[in-house]
C-alpha positions as CSV (number, residue, x, y, z in Angstrom):
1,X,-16.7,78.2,60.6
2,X,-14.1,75.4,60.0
3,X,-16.0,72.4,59.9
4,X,-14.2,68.8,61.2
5,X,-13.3,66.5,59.0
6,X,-12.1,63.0,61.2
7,X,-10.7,61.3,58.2
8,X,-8.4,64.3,58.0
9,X,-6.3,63.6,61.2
10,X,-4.7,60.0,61.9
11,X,-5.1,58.7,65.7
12,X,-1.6,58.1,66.6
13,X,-0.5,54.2,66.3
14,X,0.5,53.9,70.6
15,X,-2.9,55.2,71.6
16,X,-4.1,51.8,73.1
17,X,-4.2,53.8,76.9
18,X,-6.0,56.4,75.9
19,X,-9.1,57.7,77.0
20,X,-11.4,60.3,77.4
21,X,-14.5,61.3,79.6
22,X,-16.7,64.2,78.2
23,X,-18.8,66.0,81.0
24,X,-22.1,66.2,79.6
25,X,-24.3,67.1,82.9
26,X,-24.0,70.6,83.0
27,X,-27.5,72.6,82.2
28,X,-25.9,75.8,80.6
29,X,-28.4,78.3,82.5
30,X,-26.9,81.4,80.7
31,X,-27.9,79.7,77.2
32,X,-32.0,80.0,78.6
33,X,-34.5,80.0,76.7
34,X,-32.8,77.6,74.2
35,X,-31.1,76.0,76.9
36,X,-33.2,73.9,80.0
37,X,-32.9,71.8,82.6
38,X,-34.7,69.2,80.6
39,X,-32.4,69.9,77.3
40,X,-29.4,71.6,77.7
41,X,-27.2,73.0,75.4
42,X,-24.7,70.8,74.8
43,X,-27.7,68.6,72.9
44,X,-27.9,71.6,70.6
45,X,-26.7,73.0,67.5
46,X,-25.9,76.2,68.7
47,X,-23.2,77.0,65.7
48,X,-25.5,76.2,63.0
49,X,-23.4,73.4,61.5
50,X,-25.9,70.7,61.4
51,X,-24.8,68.6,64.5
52,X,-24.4,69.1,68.7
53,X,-21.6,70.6,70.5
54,X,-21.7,67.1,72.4
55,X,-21.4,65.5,68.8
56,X,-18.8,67.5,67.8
57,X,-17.0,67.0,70.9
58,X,-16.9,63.1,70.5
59,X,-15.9,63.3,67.2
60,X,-13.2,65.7,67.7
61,X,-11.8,63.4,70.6
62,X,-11.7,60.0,67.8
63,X,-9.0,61.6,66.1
64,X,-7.1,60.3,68.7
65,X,-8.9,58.6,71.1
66,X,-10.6,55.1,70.0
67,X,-14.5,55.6,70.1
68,X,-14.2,52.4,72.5
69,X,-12.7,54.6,75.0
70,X,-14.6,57.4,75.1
71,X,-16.9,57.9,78.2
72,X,-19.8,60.3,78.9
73,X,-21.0,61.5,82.5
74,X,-24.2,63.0,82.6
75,X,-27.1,62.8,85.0
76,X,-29.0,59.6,84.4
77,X,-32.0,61.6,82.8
78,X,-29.8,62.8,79.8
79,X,-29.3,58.8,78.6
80,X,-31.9,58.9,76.3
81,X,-30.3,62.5,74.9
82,X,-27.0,60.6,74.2
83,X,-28.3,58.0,72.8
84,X,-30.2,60.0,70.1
85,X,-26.9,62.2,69.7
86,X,-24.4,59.6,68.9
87,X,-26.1,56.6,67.3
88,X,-24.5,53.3,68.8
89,X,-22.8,54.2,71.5
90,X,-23.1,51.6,73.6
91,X,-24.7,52.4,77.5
92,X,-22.0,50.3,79.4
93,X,-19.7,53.6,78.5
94,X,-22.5,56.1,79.9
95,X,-21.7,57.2,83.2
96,X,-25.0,58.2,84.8
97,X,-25.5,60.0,88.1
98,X,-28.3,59.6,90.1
99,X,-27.4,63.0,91.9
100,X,-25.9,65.9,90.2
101,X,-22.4,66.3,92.5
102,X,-20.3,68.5,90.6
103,X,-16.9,67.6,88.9
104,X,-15.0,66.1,91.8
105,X,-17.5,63.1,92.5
106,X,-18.1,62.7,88.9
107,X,-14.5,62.4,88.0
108,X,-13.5,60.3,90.6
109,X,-16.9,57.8,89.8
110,X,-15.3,58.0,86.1
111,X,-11.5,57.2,86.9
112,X,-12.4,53.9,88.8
113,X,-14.3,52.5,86.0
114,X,-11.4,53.4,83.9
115,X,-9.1,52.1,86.4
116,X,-10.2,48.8,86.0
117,X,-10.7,48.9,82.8
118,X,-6.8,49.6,82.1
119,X,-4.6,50.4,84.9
120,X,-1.8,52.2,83.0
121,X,-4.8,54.7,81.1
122,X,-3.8,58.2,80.3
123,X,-7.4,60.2,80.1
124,X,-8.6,63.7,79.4
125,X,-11.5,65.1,81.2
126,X,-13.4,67.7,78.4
127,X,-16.4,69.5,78.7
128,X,-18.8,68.5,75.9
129,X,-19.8,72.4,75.5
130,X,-16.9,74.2,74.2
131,X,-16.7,75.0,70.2
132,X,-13.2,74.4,69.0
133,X,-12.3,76.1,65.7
134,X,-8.9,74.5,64.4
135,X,-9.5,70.8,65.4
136,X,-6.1,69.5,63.8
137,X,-4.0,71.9,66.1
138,X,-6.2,71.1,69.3
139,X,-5.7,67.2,68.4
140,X,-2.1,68.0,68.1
141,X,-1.6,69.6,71.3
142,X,-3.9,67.2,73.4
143,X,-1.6,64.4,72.1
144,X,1.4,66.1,73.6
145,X,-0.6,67.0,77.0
146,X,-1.0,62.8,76.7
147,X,2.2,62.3,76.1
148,X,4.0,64.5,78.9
149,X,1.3,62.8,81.2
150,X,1.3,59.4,80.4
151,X,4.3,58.1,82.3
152,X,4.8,61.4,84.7
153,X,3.5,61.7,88.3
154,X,1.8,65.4,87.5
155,X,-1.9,66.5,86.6
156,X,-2.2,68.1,83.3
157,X,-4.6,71.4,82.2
158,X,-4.5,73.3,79.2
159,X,-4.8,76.9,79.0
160,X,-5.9,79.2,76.5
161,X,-3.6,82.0,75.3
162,X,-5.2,85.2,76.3
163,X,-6.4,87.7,73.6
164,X,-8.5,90.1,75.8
165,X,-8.4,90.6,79.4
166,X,-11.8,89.0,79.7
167,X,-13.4,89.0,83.3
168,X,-15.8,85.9,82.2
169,X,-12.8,83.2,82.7
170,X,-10.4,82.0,85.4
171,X,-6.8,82.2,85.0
172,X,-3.6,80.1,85.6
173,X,-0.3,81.4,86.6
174,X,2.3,79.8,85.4
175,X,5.9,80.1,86.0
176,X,8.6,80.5,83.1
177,X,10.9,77.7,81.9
178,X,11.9,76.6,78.2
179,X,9.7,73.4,78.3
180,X,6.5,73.8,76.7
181,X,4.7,72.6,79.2
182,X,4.8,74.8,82.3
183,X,4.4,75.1,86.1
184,X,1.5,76.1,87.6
185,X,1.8,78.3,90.2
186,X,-1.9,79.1,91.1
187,X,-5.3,79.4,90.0
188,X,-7.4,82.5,90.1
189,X,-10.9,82.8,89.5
190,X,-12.9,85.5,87.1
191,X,-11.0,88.6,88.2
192,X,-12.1,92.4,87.8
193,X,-11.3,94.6,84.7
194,X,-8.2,95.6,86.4
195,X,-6.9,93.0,87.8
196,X,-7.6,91.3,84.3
197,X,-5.7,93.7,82.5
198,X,-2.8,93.4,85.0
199,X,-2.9,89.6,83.8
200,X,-2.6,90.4,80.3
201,X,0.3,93.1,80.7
202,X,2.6,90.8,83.1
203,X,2.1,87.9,80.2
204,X,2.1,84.7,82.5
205,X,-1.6,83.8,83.0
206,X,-3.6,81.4,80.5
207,X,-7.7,81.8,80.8
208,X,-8.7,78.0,82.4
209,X,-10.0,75.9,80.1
210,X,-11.5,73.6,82.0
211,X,-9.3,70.6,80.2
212,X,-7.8,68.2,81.8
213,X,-4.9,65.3,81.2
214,X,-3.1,62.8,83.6
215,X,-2.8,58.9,83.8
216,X,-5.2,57.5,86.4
217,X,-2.1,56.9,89.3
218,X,-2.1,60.2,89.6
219,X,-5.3,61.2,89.9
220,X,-6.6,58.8,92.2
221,X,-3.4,59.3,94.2
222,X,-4.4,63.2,94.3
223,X,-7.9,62.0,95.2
224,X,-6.7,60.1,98.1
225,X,-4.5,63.2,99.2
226,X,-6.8,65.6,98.9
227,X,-10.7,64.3,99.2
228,X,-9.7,61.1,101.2
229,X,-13.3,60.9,102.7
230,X,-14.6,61.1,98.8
231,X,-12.3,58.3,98.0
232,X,-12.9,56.2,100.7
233,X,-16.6,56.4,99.8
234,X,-16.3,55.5,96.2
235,X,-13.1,53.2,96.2
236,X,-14.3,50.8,99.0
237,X,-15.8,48.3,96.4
238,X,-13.3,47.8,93.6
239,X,-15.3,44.6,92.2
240,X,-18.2,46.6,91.1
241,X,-17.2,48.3,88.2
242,X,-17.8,47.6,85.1
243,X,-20.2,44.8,86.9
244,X,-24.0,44.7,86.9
245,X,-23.4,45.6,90.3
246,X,-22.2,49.1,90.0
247,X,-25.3,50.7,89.5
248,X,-26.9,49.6,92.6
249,X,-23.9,50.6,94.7
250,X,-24.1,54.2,92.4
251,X,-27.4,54.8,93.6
252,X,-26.5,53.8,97.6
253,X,-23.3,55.5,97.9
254,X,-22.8,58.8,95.3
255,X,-25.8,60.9,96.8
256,X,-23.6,60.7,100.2
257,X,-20.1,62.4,98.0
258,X,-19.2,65.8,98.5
259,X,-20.9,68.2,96.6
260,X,-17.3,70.0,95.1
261,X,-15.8,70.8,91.9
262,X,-12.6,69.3,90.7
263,X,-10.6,72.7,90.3
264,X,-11.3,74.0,94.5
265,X,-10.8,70.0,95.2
266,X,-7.6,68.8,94.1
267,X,-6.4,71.1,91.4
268,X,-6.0,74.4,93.3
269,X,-4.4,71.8,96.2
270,X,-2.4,70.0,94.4
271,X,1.4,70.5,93.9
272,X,1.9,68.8,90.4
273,X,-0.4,70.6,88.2
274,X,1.2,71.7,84.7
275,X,-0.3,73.8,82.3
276,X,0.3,73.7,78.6
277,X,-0.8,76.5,76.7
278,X,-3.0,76.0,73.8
279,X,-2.3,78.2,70.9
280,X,-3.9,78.8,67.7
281,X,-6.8,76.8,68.5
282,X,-10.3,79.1,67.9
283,X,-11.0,77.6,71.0
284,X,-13.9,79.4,73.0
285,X,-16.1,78.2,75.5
286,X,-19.5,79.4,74.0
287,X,-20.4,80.5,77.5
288,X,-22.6,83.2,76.9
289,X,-25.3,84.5,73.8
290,X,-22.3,87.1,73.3
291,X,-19.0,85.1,73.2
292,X,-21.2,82.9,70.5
293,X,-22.2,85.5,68.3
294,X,-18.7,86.4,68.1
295,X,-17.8,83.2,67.1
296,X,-20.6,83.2,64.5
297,X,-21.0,84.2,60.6
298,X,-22.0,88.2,60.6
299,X,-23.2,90.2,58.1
300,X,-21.8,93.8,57.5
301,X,-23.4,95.6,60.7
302,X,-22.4,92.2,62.9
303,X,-25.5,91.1,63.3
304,X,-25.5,86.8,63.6
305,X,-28.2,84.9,62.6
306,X,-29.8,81.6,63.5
307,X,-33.1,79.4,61.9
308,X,-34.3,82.9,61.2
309,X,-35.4,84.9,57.6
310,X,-34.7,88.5,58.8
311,X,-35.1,92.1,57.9
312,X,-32.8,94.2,59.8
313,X,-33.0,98.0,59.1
314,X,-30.4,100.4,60.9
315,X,-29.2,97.3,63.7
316,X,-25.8,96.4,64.4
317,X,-24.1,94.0,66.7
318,X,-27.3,91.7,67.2
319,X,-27.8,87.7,68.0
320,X,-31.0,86.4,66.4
321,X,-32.3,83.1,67.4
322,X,-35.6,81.7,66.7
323,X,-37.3,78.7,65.8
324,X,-36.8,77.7,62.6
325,X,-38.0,79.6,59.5
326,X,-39.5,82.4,61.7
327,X,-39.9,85.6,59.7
328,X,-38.3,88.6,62.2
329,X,-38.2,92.5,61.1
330,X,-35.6,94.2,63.7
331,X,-35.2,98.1,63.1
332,X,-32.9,100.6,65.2
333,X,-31.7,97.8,67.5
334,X,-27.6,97.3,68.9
335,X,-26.4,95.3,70.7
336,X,-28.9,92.8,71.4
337,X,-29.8,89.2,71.8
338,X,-32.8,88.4,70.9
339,X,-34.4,84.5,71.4
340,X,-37.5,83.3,70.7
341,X,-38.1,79.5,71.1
342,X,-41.8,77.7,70.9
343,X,-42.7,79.9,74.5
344,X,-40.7,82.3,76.0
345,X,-39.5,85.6,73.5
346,X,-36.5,87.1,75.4
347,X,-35.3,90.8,74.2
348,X,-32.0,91.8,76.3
349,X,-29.2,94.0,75.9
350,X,-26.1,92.0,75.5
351,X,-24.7,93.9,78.7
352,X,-27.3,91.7,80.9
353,X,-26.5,88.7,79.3
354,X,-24.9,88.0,83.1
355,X,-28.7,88.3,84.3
356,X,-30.5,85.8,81.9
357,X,-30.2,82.9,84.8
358,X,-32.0,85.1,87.3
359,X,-34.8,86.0,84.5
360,X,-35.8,81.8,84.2
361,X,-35.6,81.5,87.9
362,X,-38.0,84.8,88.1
363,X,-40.5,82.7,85.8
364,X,-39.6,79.1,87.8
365,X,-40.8,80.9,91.0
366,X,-44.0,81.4,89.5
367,X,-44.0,77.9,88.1
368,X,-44.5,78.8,84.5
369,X,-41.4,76.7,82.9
370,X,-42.3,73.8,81.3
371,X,-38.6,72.4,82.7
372,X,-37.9,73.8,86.0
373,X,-34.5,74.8,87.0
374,X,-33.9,73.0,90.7
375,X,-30.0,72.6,90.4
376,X,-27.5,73.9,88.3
377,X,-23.8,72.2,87.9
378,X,-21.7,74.6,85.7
């Protein structure tokens, strides 16, 4: 894999109202047994490159982004996690919930900070998960999502150019126009195979990225359109943020938002959503053991390999992920993912890679996880 080079891309000289919030709080249940509650995967190396998808991720956003702006929101019990990821980032740019709320709350918590920080900010929301294999074109194309949204009244996603009709993401239809940047005319989550394929063929759906842009008088106007109680809730004490006061008011008020993501919030509500497609990127959410052994070094037969020093006799197609330096012999195996961490061994087919979250439940139930799943925010 392409590995990122920041000296390589110039931040752009006008970037002074830029910033950026990475969503770090999610606990990536389909990544088990590698992934926990207590360490999730986004405080991994999951490509084998050396350093975290959340370190890649904030690096990636300082080619255009100053690191000063950059904020994290995580669940207050991942702090110590950041910390030891990125060396000297400073806490007063941590945004720690008390409560896991979903995206809404957590955005919302995140813009008033920024709000006061910088009235006239222009901000993209990314998920501190996703692997992104041509970082110079994504940087390119986020700086023009910044651009079209810095002084317009609209609310900005990307989408990814479709290769497959993939039942694993949701999709944005947009409508046609010669601008780059496009209409949205409505979100659809994961579809069936056919419905999928009927995507692909008509040629104006994007998979949903999860990426957002806009300038924070937009968004907070959405939020007081379309979650005015949320708003109400969290707005009603402008002179905390940023204060020593803030964390106290945190801990009193955010438990009582609205558990709701951003997309069923405002952005499947909202009137002013664009889309700009994002080509050529290598960009893939790393959502599954499968979609990341596609996105991994194979040998011959497509088997990928991680930590491990394997035999593999008459196997194809195969994930291997162990522990470092554990010594594996695999014979007559396809299409399997096959995990082994310091106490749980998990041999699946790749086909019930949609069933690994129920598998850790089945072993939280009887209360032999050393980090019990209560909640999950994906």
């Amino acid at each position: 894999m392409q590995k990122y080079n920041p000296s390589s891309i110039q931040p752009p000289a006008n970037n002074s109202s830029y910033y950026a919030v990475i969503m770090a709080g999610g606990i990536g249940s389909r990544f088990w047994p590698v992934s926990t509650p207590g360490s999730p995967k986004q405080f991994h190396d999951m490509t084998g490159t050396g350093k975290s998808l959340l370190r890649h991720t904030f690096d990636r956003l300082t080619a255009l982004i100053p690191a000063s702006h950059i904020l994290i929101s995580t669940n207050e019990k991942y702090a110590g996690k950041i910390a030891g990821e990125l060396p000297g980032f400073s806490p007063e740019h941590l945004i720690a919930e008390p409560v896991m709320r979903n995206t809404a709350p957590a955005i919302l918590y995140a813009m008033l900070k920024i709000q006061k920080l910088d009235p006239e900010a222009t901000v993209v929301i990314a998920p501190s998960d996703h692997w992104i294999e041509d970082e110079a074109a994504f940087v390119r194309q986020l700086e023009t999502a910044f651009r079209e949204s810095a002084h317009h009244d609209i609310l900005m996603t990307l989408g990814i150019v479709p290769d497959s009709p993939n039942t694993g993401y949701g999709y944005i239809h947009y409508g046609n126009g010669e601008n780059r940047v496009k209409k949205v005319l409505e979100f659809t989550e994961k579809p069936d195979k056919k419905t999928a394929i009927r995507f692909i063929e008509q040629g104006e759906y994007l998979w949903n990225a999860g990426i957002f842009i806009w300038n924070v008088r937009s968004i907070l106007k959405a939020f007081q359109t379309h979650l005015p109680a949320m708003y109400r809730l969290l707005a009603s004490a402008p002179e905390v943020w940023n204060t020593p006061a803030e964390k106290a008011f945190i801990e009193k008020y955010y438990p009582q938002a609205e558990n709701i993501s951003i997309d069923y919030g405002i952005m499947e509500k909202a009137t002013n959503v664009r889309v700009l497609p994002l080509e050529h990127t290598g960009w893939n959410d790393l959502g599954t053991w499968g979609a990341l052994r596609k996105q991994l070094p194979k040998d011959d037969n497509g088997n990928a390999v991680l930590h491990a020093h394997t035999r593999l006799i008459d196997s194809e197609n195969n994930i291997i992920r162990t522990t470092e330096g554990k010594k594996v012999v695999i014979k007559g195996m396809r299409n399997y993912i096959i995990v082994e961490t310091d106490d749980v061994l998990m041999i699946i087919p790749e086909s019930d890679e949609q069933a690994i979250k129920e598998y850790a439940k089945s072993f939280d139930k009887q209360g032999l996880l050393k980090n019990p799943q209560t909640r999950k925010r994906e």
